[in-house]
C-alpha positions as CSV (number, residue, x, y, z in Angstrom):
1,X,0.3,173.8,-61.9
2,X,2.7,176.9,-62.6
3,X,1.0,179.4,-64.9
4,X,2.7,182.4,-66.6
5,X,1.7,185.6,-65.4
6,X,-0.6,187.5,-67.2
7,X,2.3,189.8,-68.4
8,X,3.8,187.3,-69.4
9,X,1.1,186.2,-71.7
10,X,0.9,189.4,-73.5
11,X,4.7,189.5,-73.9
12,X,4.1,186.1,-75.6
13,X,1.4,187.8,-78.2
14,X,3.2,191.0,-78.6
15,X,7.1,189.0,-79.7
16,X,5.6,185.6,-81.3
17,X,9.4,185.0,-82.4
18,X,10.5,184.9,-78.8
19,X,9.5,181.2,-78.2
20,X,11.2,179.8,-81.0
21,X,14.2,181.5,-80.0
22,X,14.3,180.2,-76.8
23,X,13.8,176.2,-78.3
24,X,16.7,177.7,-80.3
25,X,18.7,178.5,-77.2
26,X,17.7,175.7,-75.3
27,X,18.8,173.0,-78.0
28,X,22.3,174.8,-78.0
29,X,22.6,175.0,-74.7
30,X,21.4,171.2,-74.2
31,X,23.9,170.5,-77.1
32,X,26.3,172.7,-75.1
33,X,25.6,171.3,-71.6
34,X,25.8,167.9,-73.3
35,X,29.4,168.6,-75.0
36,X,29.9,170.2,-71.4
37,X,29.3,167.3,-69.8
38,X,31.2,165.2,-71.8
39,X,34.1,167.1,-71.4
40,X,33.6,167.1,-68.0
41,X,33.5,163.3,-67.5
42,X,36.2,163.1,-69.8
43,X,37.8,165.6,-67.5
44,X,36.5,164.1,-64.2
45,X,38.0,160.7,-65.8
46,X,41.3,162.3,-66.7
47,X,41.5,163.7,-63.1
48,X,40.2,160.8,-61.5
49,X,42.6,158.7,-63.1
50,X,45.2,161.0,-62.3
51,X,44.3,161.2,-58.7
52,X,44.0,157.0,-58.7
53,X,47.5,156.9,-60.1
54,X,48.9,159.3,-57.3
55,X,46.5,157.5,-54.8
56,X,48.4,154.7,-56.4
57,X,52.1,155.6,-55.4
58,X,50.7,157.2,-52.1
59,X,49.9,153.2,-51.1
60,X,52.7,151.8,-52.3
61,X,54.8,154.2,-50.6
62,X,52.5,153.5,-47.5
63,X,53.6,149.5,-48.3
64,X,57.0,149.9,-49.1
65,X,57.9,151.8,-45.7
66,X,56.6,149.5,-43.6
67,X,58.8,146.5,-45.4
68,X,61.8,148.4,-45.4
69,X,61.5,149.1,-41.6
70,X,60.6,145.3,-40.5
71,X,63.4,144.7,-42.9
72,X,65.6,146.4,-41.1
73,X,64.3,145.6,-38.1
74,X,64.8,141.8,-38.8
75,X,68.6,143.0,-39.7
76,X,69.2,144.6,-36.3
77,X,67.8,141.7,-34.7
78,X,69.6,138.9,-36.6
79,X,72.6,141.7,-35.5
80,X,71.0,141.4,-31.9
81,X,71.1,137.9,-31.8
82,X,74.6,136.9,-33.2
83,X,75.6,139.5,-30.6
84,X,74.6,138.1,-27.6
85,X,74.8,134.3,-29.1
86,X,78.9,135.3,-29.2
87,X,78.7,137.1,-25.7
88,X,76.6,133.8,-24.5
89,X,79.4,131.7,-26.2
90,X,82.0,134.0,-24.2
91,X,80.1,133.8,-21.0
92,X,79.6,129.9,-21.4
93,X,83.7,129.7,-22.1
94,X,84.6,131.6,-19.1
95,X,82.0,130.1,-16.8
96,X,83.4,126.4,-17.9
97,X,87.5,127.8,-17.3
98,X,86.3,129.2,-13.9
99,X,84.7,126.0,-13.3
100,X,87.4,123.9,-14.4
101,X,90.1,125.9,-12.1
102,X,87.5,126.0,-9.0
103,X,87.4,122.1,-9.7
104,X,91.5,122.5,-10.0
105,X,91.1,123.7,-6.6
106,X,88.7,122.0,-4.9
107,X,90.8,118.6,-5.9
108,X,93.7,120.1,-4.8
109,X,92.1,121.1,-1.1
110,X,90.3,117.7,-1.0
111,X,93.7,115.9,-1.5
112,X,94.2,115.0,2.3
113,X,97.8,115.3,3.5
114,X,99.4,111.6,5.1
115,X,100.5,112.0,8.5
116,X,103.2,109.3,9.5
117,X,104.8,109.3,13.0
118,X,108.0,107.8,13.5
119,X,108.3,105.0,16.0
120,X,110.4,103.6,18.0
121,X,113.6,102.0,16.1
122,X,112.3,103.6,13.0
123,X,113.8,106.2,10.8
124,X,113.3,109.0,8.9
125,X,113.6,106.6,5.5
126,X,111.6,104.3,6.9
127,X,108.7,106.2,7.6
128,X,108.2,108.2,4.7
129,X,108.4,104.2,2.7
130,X,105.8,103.6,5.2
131,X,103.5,106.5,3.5
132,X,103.9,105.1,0.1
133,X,107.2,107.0,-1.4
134,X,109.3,104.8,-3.3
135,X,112.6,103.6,-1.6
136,X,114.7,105.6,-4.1
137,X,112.7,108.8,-3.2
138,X,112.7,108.2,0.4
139,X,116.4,108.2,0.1
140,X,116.8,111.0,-2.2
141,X,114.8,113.0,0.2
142,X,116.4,111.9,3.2
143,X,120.0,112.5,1.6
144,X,118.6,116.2,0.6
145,X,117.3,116.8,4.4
146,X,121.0,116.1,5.9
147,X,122.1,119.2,4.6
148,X,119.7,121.1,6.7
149,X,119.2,119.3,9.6
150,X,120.8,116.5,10.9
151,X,118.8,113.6,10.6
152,X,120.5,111.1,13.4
153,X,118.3,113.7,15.9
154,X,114.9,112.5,14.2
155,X,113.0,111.4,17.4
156,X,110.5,108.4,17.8
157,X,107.3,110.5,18.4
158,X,107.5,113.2,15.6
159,X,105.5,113.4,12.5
160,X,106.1,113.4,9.1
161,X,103.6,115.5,7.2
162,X,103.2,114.7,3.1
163,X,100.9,116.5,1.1
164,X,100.3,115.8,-2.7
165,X,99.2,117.0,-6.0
166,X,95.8,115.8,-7.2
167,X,98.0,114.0,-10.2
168,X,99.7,112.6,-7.3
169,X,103.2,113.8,-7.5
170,X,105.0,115.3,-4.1
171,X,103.9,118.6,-3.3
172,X,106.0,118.9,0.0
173,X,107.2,117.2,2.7
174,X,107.1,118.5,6.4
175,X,108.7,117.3,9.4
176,X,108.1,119.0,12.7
177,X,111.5,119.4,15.0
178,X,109.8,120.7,17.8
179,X,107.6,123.7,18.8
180,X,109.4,126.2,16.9
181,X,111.0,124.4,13.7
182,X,109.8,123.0,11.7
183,X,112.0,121.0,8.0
184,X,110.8,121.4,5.0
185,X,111.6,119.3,2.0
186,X,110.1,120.4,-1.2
187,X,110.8,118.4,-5.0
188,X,113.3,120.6,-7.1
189,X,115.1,120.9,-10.7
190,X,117.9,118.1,-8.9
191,X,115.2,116.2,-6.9
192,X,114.6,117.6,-3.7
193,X,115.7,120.7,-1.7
194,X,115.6,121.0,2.3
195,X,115.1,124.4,4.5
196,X,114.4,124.4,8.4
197,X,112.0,127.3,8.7
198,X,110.8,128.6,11.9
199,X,107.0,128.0,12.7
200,X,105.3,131.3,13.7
201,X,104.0,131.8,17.2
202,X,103.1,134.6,20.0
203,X,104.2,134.0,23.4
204,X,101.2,134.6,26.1
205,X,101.2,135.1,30.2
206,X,98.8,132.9,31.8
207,X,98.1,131.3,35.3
208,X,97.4,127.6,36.3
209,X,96.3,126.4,39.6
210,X,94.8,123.2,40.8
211,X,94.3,121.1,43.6
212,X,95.7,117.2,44.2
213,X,93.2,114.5,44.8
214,X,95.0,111.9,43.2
215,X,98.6,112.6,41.6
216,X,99.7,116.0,40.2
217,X,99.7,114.1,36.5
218,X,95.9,114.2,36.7
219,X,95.5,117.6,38.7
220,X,97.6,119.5,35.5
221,X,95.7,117.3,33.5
222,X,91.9,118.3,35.1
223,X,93.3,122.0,35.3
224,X,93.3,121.5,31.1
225,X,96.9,121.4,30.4
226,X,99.7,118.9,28.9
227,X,101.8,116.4,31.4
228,X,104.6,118.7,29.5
229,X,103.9,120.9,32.7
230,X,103.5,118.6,34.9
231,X,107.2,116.9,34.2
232,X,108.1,120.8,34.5
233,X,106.8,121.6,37.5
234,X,108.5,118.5,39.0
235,X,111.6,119.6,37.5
236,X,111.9,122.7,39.4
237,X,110.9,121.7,42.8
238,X,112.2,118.2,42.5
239,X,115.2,119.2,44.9
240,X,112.7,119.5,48.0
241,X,110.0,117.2,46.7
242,X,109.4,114.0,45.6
243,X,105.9,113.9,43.6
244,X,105.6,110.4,44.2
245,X,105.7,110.1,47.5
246,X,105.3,113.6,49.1
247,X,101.8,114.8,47.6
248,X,98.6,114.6,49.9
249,X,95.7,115.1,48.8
250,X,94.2,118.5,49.3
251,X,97.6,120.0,47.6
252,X,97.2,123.1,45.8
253,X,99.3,124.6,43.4
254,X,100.2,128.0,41.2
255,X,101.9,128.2,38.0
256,X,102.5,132.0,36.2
257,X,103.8,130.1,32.7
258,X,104.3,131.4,29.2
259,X,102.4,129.6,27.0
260,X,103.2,129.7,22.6
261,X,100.1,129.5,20.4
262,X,100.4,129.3,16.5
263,X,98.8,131.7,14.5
264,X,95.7,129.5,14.1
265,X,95.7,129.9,17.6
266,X,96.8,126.4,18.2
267,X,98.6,125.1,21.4
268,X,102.5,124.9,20.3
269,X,103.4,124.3,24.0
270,X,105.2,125.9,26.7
271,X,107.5,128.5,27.4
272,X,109.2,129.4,30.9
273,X,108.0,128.5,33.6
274,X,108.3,132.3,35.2
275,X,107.1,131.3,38.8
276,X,105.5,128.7,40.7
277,X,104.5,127.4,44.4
278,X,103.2,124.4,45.4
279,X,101.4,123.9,49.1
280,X,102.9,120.5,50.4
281,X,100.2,120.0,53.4
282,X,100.2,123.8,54.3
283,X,104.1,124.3,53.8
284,X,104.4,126.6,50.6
285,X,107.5,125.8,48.3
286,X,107.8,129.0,45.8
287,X,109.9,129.5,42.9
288,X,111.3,132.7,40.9
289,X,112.9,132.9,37.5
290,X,116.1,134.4,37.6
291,X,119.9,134.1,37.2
292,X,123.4,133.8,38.9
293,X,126.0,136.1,38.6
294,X,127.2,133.9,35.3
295,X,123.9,134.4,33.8
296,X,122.6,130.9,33.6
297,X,118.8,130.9,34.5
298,X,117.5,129.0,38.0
299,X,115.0,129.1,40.8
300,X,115.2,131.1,43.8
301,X,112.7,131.1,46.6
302,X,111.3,134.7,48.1
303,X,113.9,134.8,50.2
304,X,116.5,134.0,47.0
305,X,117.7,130.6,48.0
306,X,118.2,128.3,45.1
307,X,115.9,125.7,44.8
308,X,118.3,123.4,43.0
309,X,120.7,121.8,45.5
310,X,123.8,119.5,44.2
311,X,121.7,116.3,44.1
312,X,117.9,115.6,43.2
313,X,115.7,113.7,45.6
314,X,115.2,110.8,43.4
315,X,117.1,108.5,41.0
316,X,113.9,107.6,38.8
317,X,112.0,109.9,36.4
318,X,108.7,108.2,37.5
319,X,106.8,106.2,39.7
320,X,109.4,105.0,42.7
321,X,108.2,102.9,46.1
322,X,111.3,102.1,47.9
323,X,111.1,98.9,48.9
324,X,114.2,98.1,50.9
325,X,115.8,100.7,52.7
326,X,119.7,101.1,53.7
327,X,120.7,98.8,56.6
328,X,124.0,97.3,57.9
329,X,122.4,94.0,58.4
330,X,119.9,93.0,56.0
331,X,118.6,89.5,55.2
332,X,119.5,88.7,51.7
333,X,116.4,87.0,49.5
334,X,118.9,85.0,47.4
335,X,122.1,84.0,49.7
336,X,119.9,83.2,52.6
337,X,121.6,85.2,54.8
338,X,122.4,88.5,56.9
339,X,124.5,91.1,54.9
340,X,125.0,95.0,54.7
341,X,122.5,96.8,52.7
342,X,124.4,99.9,51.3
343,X,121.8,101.3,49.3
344,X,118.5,102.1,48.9
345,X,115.8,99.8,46.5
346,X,113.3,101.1,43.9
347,X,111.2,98.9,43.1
348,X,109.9,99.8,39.1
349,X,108.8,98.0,36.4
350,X,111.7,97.3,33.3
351,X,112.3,100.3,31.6
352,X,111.8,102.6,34.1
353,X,114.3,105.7,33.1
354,X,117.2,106.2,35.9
355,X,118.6,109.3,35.8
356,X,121.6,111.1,37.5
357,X,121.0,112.8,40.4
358,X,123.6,115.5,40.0
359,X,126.5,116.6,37.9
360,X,129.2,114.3,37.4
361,X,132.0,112.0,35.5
362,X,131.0,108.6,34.6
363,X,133.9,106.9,36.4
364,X,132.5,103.1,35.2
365,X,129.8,102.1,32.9
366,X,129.2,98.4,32.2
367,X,128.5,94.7,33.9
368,X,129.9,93.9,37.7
369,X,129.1,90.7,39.4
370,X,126.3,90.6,41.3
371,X,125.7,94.5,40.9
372,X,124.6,93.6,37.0
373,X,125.0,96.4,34.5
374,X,126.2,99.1,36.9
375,X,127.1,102.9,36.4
376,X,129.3,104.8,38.6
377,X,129.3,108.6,38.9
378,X,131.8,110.7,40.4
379,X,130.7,114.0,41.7
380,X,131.9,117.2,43.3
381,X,132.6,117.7,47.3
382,X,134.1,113.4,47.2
383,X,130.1,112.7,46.5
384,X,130.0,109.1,44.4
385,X,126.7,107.4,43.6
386,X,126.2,103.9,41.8
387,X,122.8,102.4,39.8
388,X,122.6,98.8,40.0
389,X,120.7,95.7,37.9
390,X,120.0,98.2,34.6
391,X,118.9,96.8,31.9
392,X,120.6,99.2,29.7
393,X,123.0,102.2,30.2
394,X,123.1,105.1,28.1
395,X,126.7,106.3,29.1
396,X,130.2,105.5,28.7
397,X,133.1,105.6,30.9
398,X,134.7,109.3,31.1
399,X,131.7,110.9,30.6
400,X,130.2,114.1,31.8
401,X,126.6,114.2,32.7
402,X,124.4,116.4,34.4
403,X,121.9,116.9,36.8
404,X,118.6,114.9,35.8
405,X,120.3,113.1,32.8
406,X,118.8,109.6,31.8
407,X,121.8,107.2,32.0
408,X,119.9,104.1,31.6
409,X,116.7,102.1,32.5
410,X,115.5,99.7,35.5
411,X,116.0,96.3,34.7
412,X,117.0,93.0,36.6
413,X,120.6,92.0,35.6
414,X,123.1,90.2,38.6
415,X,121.4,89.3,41.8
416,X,118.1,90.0,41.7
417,X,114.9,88.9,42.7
418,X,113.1,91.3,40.1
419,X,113.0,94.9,38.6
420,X,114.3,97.3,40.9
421,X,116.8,99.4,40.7
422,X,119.6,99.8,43.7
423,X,120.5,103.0,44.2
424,X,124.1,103.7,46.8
425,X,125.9,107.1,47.3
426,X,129.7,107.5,49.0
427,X,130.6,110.6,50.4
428,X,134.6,110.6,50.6
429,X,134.5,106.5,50.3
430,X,132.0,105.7,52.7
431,X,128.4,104.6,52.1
432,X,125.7,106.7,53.9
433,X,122.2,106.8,53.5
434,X,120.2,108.7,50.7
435,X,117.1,108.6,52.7
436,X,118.7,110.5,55.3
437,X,120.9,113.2,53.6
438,X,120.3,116.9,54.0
439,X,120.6,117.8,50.1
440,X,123.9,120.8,49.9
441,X,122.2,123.9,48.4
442,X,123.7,126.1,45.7
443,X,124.6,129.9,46.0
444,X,121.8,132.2,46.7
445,X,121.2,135.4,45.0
446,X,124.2,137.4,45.7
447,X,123.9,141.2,46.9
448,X,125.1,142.8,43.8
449,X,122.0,141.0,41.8
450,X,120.0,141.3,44.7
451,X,117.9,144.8,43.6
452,X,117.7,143.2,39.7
453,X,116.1,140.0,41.9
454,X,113.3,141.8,44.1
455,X,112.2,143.5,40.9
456,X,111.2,140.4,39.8
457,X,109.9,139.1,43.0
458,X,107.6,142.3,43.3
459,X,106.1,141.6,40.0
460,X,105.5,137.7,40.4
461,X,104.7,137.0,43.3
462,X,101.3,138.9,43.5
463,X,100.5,137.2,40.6
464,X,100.6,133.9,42.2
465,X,98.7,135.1,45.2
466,X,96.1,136.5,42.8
467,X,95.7,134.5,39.7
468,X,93.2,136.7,37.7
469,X,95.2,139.8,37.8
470,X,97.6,137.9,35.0
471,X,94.6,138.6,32.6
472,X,94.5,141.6,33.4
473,X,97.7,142.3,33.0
474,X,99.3,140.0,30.3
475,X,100.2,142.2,27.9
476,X,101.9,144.0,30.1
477,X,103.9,141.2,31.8
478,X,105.1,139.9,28.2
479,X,106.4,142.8,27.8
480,X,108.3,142.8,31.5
481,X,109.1,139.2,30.1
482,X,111.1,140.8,27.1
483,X,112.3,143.8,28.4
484,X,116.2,144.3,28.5
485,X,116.0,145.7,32.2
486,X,113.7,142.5,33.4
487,X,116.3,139.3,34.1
488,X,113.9,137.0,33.4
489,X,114.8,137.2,29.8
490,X,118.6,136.3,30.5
């Protein structure tokens, strides 16, 4: 236990008053720390409450912030949202128009055009009734198209092109001339309106060579190329050979021809035919491209002889056999007896088309007797030449035809035993024989076209000798074809 020093004790003795005093100051302290403390609690409580009640605010403000920011939050959102709902909306709208036009298109791609080729005895009216245009349209349209083109020169073998709307109404109307036009008939504020347009193409160079083993029809043909070049080629050396009777097999031939391509690179057919040769059993026929001093266009060989001589070789187009031959005493199948044959027979099947063998004036056209329907041709140098038992002439008396024009077909008419045509010419009156007749040649080139002529010689003919230098070379030999100095072009 804690004592009190001894000093202490004495102090106590000496200044009895002293303890009292200090009960004294301790009750007035106590009384003073208790009035102390109470004020202090009341203080502490004062100050606590005051701190509660700014704590107080402090939270609320710590609540309120938050809310206001989610609120605005939700604001820009619902903002957001009505945003891009309207953009989604605008999105959704165009998406469906685009849609709706692509669809616009897609019908109007996937409406297939009607194709309708005229036939034989048809006509342009006919046809397009044929496609499913009303008879007052067809008529309207026709009636429009004879102010562009006329429309008696539609030809059995042509098409008629019609393309649609996908609501069905006409769209246009196409019909294809030839290789380069083409008339087009299109619905307007008065019905319909016709143009003839041309159809664009680019003119090429190229080569063709094959070899015979059966007719020159299927050599062009295996070679990849149209009997359009095939009738040509037969055309320009038609006055030395007859391609249904001379070929042999083991032929060979050369063609340097222009050929026309559409811009989708299509085949729109031929062009000249700017030089040619054809080996008949190892004797070589050639032809040139040029002209005569009046500037119409012909074939020369190397040496600048024409190839076309006054007559052709053949009466028929096509397939010809003879099948009786010209004879002063022939035994007739029908009058049982002997009798002069002054002509020479064909025989071909009805139909076959006769043409005339050289220019000339149709002197009689019509039905003779025995002869049938006959046509008689008068021609220069006293030449005549007659085409018996047609079935049907094109021609009429007093007119002029020329050189490889169809006059009429084979038939059987007058004394005959069958289809066949009789073929007689007169030279000054008197009947000689076809088979025999040296064919008169035309003029050759003359001397004061002869340098414009082995210009054109020195760039052809190594092309024919060497087929593959026209690749080449082909731009440069369209534009020899084109060129004002080259007399091709003429």
């Amino acid at each position: 236990m804690w004592r009190l020093p001894a000093e202490a004790g004495a102090f106590r003795n000496e200044f009895p008053e002293v303890p009292k005093i200090r009960v004294d100051l301790r009750k007035q302290l106590g009384e003073s720390c208790l009035t102390s403390n109470s004020d202090l609690s009341e203080k502490r409580n004062v100050t606590l409450s005051s701190e509660w009640f700014r704590g107080g605010s402090l939270i609320r403000r710590l609540i309120l912030i938050p809310a206001v920011v989610l609120s605005l939050l939700a604001v820009v959102a619902v903002f957001v949202w009505h945003r891009q709902h309207k953009i989604e909306e605008e999105v959704i709208r165009e998406a469906d128009q685009a849609h709706t036009e692509e669809v616009a298109e897609i019908a109007q791609e996937n409406v297939p055009p009607v194709e309708v080729t005229i036939t034989r005895g048809d006509n342009f009216v006919g046809a397009l009734q044929r496609s499913g245009i009303s008879p007052e349209d067809a008529n309207a349209i026709s009636f429009a198209a004879q102010h562009a083109f006329n429309m008696r020169q539609v030809r059995a073998g042509n098409t008629i092109v019609i393309e649609r709307t996908p609501d069905g109404r006409l769209h246009n109307i196409d019909y294809k001339i030839d290789p380069d036009r083409m008339l087009e008939i299109v619905p307007s504020d008065r019905g319909f309106s016709a143009e003839v347009k041309p159809i664009p193409s680019r003119t090429e160079v190229a080569t063709v060579a094959g070899e015979i083993d059966g007719s020159l029809f299927n050599a062009v043909a295996q070679a990849g190329e149209s009997p359009e070049l095939t009738l040509e080629l037969a055309r320009i050396f038609c006055y030395d050979l007859d391609f249904y009777t001379d070929p042999r097999k083991g032929d060979t031939f050369r063609v340097v021809i222009e050929r026309k391509k559409y811009a989708d690179g299509k085949m729109a057919g031929y062009g000249k035919v700017l030089a040619a040769e054809y080996n008949n059993g190892g004797r070589k026929y050639q032809a040139l491209l040029f002209h005569d001093d009046s500037g119409r266009s012909g074939y020369y060989t190397a040496e600048g002889k024409a190839l076309q001589k006054t007559f052709l070789r053949s009466p028929l187009k096509f397939d010809a056999r003879v099948t009786s031959h010209f004879s002063k005493a022939r035994f007739h199948p029908i009058l049982k007896r002997y009798r002069p044959h002054m002509g020479t027979d064909y025989g071909a099947p009805v139909g076959t088309p006769v043409q005339s063998i050289g220019n000339g004036r149709v002197v009689f056209a019509g039905r003779k007797g025995g002869e049938g329907n006959m046509i008689h041709i008068a021609h220069s140098s006293g030449y005549e030449t007659m085409y018996l038992h047609l079935s049907r002439m094109y021609v009429r008396n007093g007119e002029h035809v020329e050189s490889g024009k169809t006059i009429g077909l084979v038939g059987s008419t007058g004394l005959s035993t069958g289809p066949h045509l009789d073929f007689r010419i007169l030279q000054r009156g008197q009947y000689i024989n076809f088979e025999k007749l040296g064919l008169p040649p035309s003029d050759p080139v003359s001397k004061k076209a002869w340098p414009e002529f082995a210009l054109v010689r020195e760039h052809w003919l190594p092309l024919l000798e060497n087929p593959s230098a026209v690749a080449a070379s082909a731009a440069a030999a369209v534009q020899t074809v084109v060129a004002p100095s080259v007399p091709v072009s003429r």
